[in-house]
C-alpha positions in Angstrom: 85.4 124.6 95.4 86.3 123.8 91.7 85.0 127.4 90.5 87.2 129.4 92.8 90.5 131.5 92.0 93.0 129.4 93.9 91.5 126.0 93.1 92.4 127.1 89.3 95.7 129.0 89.8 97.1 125.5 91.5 95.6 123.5 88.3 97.2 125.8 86.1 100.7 125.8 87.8 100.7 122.1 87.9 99.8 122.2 84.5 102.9 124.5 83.5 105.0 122.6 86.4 105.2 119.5 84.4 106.3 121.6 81.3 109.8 122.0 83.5 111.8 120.1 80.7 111.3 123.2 78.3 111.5 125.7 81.3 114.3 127.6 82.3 116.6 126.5 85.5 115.3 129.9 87.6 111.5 129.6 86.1 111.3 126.2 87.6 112.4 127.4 90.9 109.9 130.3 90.8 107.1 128.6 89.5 107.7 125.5 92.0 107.5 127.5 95.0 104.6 130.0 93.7 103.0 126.3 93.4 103.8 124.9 96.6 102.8 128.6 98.3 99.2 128.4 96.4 98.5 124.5 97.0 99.2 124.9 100.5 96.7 128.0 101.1 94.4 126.5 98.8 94.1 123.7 100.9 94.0 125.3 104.7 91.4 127.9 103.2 89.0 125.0 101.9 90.0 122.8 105.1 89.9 123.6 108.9 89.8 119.9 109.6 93.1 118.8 111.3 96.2 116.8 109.0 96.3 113.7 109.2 99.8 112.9 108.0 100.2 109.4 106.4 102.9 106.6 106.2 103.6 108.0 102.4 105.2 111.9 103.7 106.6 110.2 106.4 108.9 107.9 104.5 109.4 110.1 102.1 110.9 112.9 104.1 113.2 110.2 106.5 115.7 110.1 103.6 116.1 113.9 103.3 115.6 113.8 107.3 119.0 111.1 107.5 121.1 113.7 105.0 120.4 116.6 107.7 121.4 114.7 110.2 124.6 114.0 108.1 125.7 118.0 107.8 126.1 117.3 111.6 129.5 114.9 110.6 130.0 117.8 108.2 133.2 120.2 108.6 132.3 121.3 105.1 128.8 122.9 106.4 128.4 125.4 103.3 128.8 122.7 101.0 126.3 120.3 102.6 123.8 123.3 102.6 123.7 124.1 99.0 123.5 120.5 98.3 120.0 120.5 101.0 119.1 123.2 99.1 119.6 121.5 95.7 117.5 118.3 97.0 114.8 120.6 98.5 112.3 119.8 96.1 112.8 116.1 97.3 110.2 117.4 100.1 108.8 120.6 98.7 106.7 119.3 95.8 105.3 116.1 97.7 103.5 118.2 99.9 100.6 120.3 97.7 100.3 117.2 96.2 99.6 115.1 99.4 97.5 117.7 100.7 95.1 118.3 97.7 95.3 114.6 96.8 91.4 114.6 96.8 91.8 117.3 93.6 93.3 115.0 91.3 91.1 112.4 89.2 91.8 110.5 86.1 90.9 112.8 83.9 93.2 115.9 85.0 95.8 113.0 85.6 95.7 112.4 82.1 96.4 115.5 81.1 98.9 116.1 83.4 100.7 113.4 81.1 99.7 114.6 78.0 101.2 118.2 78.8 104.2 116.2 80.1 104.7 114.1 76.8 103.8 116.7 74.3 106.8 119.4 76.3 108.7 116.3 75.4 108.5 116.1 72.1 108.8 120.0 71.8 112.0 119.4 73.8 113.2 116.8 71.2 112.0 118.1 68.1 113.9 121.6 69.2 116.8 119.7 69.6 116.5 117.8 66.1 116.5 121.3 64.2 119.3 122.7 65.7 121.1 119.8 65.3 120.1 120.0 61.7 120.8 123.2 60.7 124.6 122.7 62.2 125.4 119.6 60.7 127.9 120.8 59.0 130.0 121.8 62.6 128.8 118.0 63.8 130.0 116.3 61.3 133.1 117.9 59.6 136.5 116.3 60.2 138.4 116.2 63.5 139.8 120.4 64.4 143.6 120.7 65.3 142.0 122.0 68.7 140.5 118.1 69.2 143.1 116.3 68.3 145.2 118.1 70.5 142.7 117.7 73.2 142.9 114.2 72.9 146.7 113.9 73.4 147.5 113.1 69.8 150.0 115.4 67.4 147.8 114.6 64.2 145.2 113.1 62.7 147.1 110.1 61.3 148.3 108.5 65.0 144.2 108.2 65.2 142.3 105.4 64.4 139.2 105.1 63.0 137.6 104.0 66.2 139.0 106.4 67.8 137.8 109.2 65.7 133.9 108.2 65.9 134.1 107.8 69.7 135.4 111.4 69.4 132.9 112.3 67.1 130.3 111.1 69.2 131.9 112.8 72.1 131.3 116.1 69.9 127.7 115.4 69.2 126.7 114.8 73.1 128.7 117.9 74.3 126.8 119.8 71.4 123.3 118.3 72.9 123.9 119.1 75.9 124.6 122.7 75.4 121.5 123.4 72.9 119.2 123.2 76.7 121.7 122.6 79.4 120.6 119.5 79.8 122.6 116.1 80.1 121.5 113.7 77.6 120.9 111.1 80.3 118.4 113.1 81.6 116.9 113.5 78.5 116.8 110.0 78.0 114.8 109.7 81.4 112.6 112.2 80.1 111.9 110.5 76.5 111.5 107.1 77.8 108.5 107.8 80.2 107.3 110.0 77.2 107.4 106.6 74.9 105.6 104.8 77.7 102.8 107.0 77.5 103.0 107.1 73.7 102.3 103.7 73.9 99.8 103.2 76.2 97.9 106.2 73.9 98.6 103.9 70.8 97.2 101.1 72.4 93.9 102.7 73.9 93.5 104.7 70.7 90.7 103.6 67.9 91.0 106.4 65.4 93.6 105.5 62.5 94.9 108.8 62.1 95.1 110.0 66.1 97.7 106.3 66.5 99.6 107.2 62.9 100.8 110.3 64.9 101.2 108.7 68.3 103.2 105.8 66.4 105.3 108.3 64.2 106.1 110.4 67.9 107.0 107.0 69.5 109.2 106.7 66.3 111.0 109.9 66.2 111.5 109.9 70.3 113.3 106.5 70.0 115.1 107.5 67.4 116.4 110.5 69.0 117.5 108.2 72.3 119.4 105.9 70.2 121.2 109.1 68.7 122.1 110.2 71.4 123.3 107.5 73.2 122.2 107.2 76.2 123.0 103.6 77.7 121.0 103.5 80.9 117.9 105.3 80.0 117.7 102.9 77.1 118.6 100.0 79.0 116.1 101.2 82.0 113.3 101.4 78.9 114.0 98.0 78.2 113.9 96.4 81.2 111.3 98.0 83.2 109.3 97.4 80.3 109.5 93.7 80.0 109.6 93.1 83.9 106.2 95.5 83.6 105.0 93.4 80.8 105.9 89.9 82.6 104.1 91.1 85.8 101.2 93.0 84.7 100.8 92.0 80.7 99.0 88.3 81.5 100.9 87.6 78.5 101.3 82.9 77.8 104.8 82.0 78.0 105.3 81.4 74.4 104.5 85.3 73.2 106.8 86.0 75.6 109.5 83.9 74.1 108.9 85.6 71.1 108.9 88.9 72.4 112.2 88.5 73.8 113.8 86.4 70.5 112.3 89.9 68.9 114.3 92.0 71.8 117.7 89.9 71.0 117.1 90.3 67.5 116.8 93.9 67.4 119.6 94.3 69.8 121.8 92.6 68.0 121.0 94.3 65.0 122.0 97.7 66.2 125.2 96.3 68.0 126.3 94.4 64.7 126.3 98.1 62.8 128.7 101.1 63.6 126.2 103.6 65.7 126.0 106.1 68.4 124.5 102.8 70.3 127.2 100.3 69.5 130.3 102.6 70.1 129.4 103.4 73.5 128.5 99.6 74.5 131.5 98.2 73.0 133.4 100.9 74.8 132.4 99.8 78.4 132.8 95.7 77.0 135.9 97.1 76.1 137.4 99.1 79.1 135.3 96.0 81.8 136.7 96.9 85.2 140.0 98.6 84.2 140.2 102.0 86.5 142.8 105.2 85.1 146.1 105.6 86.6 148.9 108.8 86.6 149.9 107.3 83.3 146.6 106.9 81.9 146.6 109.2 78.0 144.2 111.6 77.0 142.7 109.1 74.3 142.2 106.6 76.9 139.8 108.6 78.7 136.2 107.5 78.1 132.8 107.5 80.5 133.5 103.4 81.3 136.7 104.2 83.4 136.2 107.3 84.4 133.2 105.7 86.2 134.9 102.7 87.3 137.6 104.9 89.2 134.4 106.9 90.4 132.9 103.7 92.0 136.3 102.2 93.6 136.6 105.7 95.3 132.6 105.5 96.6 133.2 102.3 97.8 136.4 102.8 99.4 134.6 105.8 101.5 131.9 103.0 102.1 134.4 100.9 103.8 135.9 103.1 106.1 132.5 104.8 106.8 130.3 102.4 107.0 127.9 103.4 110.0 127.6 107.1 109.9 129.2 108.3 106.3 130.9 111.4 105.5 128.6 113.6 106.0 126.7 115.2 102.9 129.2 118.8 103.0 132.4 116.7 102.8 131.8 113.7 100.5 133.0 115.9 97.0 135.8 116.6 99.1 136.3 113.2 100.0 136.2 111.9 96.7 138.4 114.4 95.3 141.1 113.5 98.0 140.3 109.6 97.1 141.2 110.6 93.6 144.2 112.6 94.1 145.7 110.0 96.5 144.4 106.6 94.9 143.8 107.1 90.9 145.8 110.5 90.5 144.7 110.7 86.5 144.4 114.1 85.5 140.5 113.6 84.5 139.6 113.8 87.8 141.2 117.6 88.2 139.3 118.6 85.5 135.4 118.8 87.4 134.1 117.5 90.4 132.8 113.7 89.9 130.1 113.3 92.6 129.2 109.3 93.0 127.3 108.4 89.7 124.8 106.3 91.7 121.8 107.3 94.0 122.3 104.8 96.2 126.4 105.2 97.2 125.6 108.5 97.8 123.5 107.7 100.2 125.5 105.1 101.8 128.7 107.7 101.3 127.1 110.9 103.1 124.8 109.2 105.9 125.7 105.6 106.4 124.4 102.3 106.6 121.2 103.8 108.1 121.1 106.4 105.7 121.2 103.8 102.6 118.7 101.7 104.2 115.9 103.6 104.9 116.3 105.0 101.0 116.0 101.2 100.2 112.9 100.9 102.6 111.6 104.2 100.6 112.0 102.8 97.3 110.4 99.0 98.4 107.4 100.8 99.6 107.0 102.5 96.5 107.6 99.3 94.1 105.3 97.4 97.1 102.3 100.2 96.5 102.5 100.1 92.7 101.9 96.6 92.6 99.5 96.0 95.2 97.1 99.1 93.0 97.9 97.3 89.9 99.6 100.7 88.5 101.3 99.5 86.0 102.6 103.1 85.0 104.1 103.7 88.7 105.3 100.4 88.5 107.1 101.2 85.6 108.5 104.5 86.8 109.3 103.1 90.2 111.2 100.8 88.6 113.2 102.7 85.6 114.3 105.3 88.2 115.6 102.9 90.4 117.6 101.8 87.8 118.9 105.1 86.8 119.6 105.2 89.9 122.6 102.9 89.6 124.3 105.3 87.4 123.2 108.5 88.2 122.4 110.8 91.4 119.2 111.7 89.8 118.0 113.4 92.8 121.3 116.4 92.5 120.1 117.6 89.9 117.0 119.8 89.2 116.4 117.4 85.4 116.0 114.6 87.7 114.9 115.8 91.8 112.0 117.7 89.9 111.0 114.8 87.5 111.1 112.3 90.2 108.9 114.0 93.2 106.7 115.4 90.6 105.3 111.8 89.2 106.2 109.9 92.1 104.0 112.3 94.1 101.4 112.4 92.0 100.9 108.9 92.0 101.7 108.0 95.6 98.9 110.4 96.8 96.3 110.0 94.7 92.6 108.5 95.3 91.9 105.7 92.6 89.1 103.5 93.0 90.6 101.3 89.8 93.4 99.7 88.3 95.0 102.5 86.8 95.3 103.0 82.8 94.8 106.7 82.6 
């Protein structure tokens, strides 16, 4: 079987699959469904044994199932298509992969991860030089065009504050353009990347194969804390540790000093002016505060913008609790909720969608909706632990804490990334506690 033509063209497009965060958006689409098209052949030409469908695709297709049903309470139809079609790989990728499950050992599993990690810190190190070489742009003084932007008449109404949050504001935008890519994405990316890094490090016995796994770990840190992104950082921290707790066998008292280690380090980057602290302090700062009409343009900032995001996702919550909006009218919804209940001029600007997996759930398809995703993501956590997988315990859990911030599953950075390794590991065939 392993010496025919398809049995390698499926390898090799899995292979350049998990390269999608240095592929283009419309090379991803074409090389995900030449995949799907050749694992599915593949696997009826070697098999004429009937499916039998497991628990696993079951479970995972009743969430995608729930927002079909939910274009039915749709009056927006269009709209809840394209976002079906946006999700589609939600269902699309699990389904090679459950069907040639048998196909994929440690070894190729391994490196799966290594293609993965290493397109990673291509990905990164792309974005350093560019970065580099227009420093100058990044880090000249504020332009008439930004202070205006900001709602100020000149640079000397600005503080000094103000100007780095701007600066920073500058930086991000600039990231983001270099791939297209939102830095929180990125940060989900780099952290799984550091993870495996690790592990490597760990396993490793030659001195110069873990100087270059430890200087990688180094520079892919380094580039999260530049950037600044809160939740993949804080998702890195504490998957890690509840990983560690549960899995590391580690006495009490290293663990006491692991975490006095953590606090120290943490409050070592908040006590100095960084990309880090200005974002934190911004969201201490802003707490639960939610923009108004008379809200300025230098007040604007990610914490309340989100905050007014939430109030408007839960308000749609309350009044539709059992069967939601349906998934074609809930960016209408919110954009009503914001023109009637927040009316700051932010919201005019772009469409806001939810910010968090699980209230768009609840939002579009109800109580049942958000329940059975729940259910979904127990299951996962439930399998992870009971195969001692410590990696897909990890990744279970750092998603579902991105999860609280993001609709990771929108987006093709995140629907791709998260059916892709949750898939791989659901369905696969180990006989061991998992280390790769």
């Amino acid at each position: 079987m392993k010496s025919t033509f398809l049995y390698k063209s499926f390898l090799s497009l899995t292979f350049l699959l998990v390269t999608f965060p240095i592929l283009t958006f419309g090379t991803r689409s074409v090389v995900t469904i030449v995949w799907s098209f050749i694992g599915i052949f593949f696997f009826f030409k070697e098999n004429t044994s009937k499916i039998k469908l497991k628990k696993e695709i079951w479970l995972i297709l009743i969430p995608y199932f729930f927002l079909i049903i939910s274009l039915i309470n749709s009056i927006n139809f269009t709209e809840g298509l394209q976002y079906l079609i946006k999700m589609l790989s939600f269902v699309i990728i699990p389904i090679p992969f459950f069907l040639n499950r048998n196909i994929f050992g440690n070894q190729i599993l391994h490196r799966i991860f290594y293609v993965f990690s290493f397109s990673i810190v291509l990905f990164v190190f792309y974005h350093i030089i560019v970065v580099f070489l227009n420093q100058d742009f990044l880090l000249q003084k504020l332009t008439d065009l930004e202070i205006k932007n900001n709602g100020f008449t000149s640079i000397r109404e600005i503080s000094e504050e103000v100007i780095s949050k701007i600066k920073l504001r500058r930086f991000r935008n600039y990231v983001i353009t270099i791939s297209n890519t939102h830095t929180t994405y990125q940060g989900l990316w780099i952290s799984f990347a550091v993870l495996f890094f690790c592990i490597e490090f760990y396993k490793k016995k030659k001195k110069p194969i873990r100087i270059i796994l430890f200087f990688l770990i180094l520079v892919l840190i380094g580039w999260l804390l530049l950037i600044s992104t809160r939740m993949p950082l804080f998702s890195l921290l504490i998957s890690s540790i509840i990983t560690i707790v549960i899995f590391g066998k580690i006495p009490k008292k290293k663990l006491i000093y692991i975490g006095l280690l953590g606090l120290i380090i943490c409050s070592v980057i908040f006590s100095f002016k960084n990309p880090v602290s200005i974002r934190v302090k911004e969201y201490y700062k802003t707490g639960l505060n939610v923009l108004n009409v008379n809200s300025k343009k230098y007040e604007y900032n990610s914490s309340n913008v989100r905050n007014g995001i939430y109030y408007c996702s839960l308000k749609l919550v309350k009044n539709n609790f059992i069967f939601g909006v349906g998934i074609g009218d809930v960016q209408d919804e919110l954009n009503n909720c914001y023109s009637d209940n927040i009316s700051s001029n932010i919201y005019t600007w772009r469409d806001y969608n939810t910010h968090n997996q699980y209230l768009f759930f609840f939002v579009t398809s109800g109580v049942f909706g958000f329940l059975f995703f729940l259910l979904f993501l127990y299951y996962l956590i439930n399998k992870s632990y009971k195969q001692k997988n410590f990696i897909y315990f990890y990744f279970i859990i750092s998603v579902s804490l991105m999860f609280l911030t993001e609709n990771i599953l929108e987006r093709s950075d995140g629907v791709i990334f998260f059916s892709f390794f949750n898939s791989i590991f659901l369905f696969n065939n180990f006989k061991r506690r998992v280390y790769l």
